[in-house]
C-alpha positions as CSV (number, residue, x, y, z in Angstrom):
1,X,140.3,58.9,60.9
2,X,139.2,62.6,62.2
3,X,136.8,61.9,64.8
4,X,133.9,64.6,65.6
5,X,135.5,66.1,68.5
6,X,138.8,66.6,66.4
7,X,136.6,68.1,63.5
8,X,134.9,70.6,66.2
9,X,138.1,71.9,67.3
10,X,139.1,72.6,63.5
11,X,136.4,74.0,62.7
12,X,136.6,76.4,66.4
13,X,140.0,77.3,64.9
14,X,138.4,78.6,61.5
15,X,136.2,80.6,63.4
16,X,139.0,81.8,65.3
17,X,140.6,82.7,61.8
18,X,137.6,83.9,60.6
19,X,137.1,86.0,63.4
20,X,140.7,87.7,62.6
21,X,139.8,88.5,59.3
22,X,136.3,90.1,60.5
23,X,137.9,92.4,63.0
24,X,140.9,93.0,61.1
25,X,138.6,94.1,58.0
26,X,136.4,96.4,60.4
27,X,139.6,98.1,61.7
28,X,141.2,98.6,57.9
29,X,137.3,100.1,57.0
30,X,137.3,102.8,59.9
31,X,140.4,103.8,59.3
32,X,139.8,104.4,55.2
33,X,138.5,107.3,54.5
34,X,136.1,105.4,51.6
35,X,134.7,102.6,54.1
36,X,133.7,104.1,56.8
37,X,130.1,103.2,55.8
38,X,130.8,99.6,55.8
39,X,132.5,100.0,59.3
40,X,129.1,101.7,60.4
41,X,127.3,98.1,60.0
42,X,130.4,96.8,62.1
43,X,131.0,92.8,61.4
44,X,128.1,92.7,59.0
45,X,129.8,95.8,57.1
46,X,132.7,94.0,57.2
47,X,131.1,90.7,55.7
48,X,129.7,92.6,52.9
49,X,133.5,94.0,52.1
50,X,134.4,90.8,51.6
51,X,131.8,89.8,49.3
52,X,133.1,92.8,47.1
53,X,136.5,91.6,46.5
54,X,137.2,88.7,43.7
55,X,136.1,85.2,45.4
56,X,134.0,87.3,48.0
57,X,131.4,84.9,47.9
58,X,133.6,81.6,48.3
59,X,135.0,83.2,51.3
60,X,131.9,83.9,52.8
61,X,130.8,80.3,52.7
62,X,134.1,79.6,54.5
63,X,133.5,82.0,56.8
64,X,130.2,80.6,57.7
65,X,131.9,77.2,58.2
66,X,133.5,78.7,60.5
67,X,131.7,80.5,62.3
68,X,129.4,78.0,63.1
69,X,131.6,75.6,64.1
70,X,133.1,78.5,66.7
71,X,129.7,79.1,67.7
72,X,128.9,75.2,68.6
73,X,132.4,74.8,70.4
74,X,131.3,77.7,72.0
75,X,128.4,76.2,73.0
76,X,129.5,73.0,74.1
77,X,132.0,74.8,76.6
78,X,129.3,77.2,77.9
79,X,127.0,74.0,78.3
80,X,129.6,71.1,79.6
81,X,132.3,73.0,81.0
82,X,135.0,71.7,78.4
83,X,137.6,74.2,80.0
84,X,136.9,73.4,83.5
85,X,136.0,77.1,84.1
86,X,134.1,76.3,87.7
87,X,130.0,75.9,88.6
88,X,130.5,79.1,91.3
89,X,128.8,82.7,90.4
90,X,131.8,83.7,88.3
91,X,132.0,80.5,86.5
92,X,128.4,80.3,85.7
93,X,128.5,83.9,84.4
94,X,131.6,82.9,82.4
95,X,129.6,80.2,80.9
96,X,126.5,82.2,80.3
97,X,128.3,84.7,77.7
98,X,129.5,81.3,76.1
99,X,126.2,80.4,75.3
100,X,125.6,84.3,74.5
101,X,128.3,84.3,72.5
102,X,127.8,80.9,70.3
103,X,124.5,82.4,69.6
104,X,125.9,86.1,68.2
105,X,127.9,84.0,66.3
106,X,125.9,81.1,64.9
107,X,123.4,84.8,63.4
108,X,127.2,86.3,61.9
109,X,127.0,83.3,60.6
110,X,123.6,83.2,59.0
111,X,124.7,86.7,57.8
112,X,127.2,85.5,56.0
113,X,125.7,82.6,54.3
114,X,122.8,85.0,53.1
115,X,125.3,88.0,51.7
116,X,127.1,84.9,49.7
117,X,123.7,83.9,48.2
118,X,123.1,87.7,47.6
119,X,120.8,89.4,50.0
120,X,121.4,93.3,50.9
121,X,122.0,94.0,54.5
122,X,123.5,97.1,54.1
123,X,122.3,100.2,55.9
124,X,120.8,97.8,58.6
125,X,121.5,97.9,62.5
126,X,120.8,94.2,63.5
127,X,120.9,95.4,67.1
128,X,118.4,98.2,66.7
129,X,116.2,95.9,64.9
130,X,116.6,93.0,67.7
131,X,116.2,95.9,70.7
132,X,113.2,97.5,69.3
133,X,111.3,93.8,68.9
134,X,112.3,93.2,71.9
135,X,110.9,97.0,73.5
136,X,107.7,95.8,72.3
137,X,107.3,93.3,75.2
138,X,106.4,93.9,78.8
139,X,109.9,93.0,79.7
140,X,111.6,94.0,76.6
141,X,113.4,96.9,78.5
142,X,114.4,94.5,81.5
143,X,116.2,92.0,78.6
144,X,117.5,94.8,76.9
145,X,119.1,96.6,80.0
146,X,120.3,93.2,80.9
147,X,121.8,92.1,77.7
148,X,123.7,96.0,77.8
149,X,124.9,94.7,81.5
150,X,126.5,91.8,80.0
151,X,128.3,93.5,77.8
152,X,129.8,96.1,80.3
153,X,130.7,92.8,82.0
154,X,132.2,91.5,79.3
155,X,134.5,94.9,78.6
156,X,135.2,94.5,82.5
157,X,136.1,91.1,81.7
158,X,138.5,91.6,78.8
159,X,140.3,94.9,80.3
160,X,141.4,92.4,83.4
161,X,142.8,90.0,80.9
162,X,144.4,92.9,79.3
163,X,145.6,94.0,82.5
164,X,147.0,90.9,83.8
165,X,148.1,88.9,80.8
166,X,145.7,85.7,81.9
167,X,144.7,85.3,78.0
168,X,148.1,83.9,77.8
169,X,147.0,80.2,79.8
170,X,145.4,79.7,76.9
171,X,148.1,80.3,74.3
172,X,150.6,77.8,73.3
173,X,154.0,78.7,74.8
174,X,155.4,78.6,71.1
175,X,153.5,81.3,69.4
176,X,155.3,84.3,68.6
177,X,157.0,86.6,71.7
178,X,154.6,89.2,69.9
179,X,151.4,87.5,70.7
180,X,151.2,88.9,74.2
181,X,151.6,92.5,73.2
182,X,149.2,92.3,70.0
183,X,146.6,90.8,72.5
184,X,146.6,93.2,75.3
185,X,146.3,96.6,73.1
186,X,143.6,94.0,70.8
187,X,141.5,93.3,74.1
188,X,141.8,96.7,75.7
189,X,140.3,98.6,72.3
190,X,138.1,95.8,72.2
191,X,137.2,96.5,75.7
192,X,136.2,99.8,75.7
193,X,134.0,99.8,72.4
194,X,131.6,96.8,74.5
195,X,131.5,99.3,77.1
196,X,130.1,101.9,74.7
197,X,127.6,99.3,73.2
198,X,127.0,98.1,76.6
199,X,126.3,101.7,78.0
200,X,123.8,102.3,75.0
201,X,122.2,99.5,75.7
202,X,121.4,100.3,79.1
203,X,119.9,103.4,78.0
204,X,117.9,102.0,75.3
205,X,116.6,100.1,78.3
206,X,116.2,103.6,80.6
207,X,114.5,105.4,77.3
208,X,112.6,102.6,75.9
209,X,113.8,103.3,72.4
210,X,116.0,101.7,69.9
211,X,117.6,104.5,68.5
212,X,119.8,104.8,71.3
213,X,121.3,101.2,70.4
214,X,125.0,101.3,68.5
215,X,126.3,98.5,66.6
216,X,129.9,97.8,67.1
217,X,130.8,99.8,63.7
218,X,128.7,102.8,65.1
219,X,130.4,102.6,68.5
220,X,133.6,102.4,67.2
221,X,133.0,105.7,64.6
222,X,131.2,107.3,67.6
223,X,134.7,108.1,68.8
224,X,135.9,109.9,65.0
225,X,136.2,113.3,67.1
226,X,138.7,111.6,68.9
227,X,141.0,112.5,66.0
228,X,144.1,110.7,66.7
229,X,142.7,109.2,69.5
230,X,140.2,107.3,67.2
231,X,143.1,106.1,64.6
232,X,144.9,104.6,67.6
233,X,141.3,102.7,68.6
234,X,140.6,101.8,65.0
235,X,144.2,100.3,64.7
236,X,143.9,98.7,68.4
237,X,140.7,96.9,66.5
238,X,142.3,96.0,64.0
239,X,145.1,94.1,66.2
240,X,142.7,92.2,67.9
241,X,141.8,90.7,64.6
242,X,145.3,89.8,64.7
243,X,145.4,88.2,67.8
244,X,143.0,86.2,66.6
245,X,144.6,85.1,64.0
246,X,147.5,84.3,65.8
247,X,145.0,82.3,68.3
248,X,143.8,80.7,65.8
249,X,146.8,78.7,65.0
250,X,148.1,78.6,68.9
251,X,145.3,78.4,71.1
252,X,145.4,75.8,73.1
253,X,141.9,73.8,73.1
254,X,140.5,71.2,75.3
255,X,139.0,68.3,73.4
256,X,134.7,68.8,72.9
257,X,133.9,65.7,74.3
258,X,131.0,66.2,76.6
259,X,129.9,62.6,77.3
260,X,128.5,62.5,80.8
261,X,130.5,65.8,81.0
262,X,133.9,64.3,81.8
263,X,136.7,66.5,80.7
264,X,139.0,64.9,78.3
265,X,142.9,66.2,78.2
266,X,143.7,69.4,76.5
267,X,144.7,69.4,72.8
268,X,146.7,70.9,70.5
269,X,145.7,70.0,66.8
């Protein structure tokens, strides 16, 4: 029998999958010269491609599958520390974006649940929307400034694993000699359009106003002047969905077994 730790770690490498197919979409849709407006809603534009192609809407409900089951592996290493990332400053920050991260996902995955059942979302800037309820609190700008600092965190974060190949610990040595390659150009683009969320973010925060938010669809077509510039970003997108994919399959991933937080041996399923 599959026990529930085993089904967890499944169900992280769906969301792994379905993460590919996401980014990979929104790369494809920047690039075409007739989707640009679904790459302007970024992964929810992407979402809504999907439900226009035959068996859209069976594909979404996979996709929600698996995204939540990402976001709750997520969640339990953020919480119990699955992958022995430390209790120190930088550990605890590592975690924190976990539990950031479980949550972005766990909403993509709401999204796609209520495009399968039919619901319009396009034209829509879920950040926007989320940044100007939160302006309307005493602290809203504080949240909001600090949610943009974790994201230029994050793009510091993944430019260093870029840099120095240390993505690779957590790739099986038997994945393709490609993987490396396909991951550093996928987490360098990747990289650089959280620091241009991140950066309007922060001065959403400054200006007290949500129109300065971008989505990562907007972000991304923000750099269209670029010219070629922007076809080699949209492409580097694109290849991070890849090396998701690839992860998917080869990552390797410590069993979820938080019980009075002991570790259990890593796994590959």
């Amino acid at each position: 029998m599959v026990d529930k730790s085993e089904k967890i770690v499944w169900l992280a490498r769906l969301g792994y999958a379905v993460r590919g197919l996401v980014y990979l979409l929104l790369g494809y849709l920047a690039l075409s010269a007739t989707g640009q407006d679904e790459a302007r809603n970024g992964t929810t534009g992407a979402l809504e491609y999907v439900r226009s192609i035959p068996g859209g809407t069976a594909i979404l409900y996979i996709s929600a599958l698996g995204l939540i089951g990402y976001a709750v592996y997520k969640l339990i290493v953020g919480l119990f520390d699955t992958e022995n990332i430390g209790s120190d400053a930088k550990g605890i920050a590592k975690r924190v974006a976990y539990v950031i991260s479980a949550i972005v996902y766990a909403a993509l995955s709401w999204t796609a649940i209520q495009l399968a059942r039919g619901a319009t979302q396009a034209g829509t800037n879920q950040n926007q929307e989320l940044a100007a309820t939160a302006l309307t609190f005493d602290l809203g700008p504080v949240a909001v400034g600090l949610a943009g600092l974790a994201l230029l965190i994050g793009a510091g974060a993944q430019a260093k694993s870029a840099y120095d190949r240390s993505f690779m610990r957590h790739i099986a040595s038997d994945a393709p000699p490609a993987t490396c390659w396909i991951g550093r150009i996928g987490l360098a683009t990747r990289a650089l359009v959280f620091l241009l969320m991140g950066w309007s973010l922060l001065r959403s925060a400054w200006f007290s106003s949500s129109e300065e938010v971008r989505s990562l669809g907007q972000a991304l077509l923000g750099l269209r002047e670029m010219g070629l510039g922007f076809s080699i970003i949209a492409a580097g997108i694109a290849l991070f969905g890849v090396f998701s994919l690839i992860t998917s399959r080869y990552r390797i991933i410590p069993d979820p077994d938080p019980k009075l937080n002991v570790r259990s041996p890593l796994r590959r399923t």
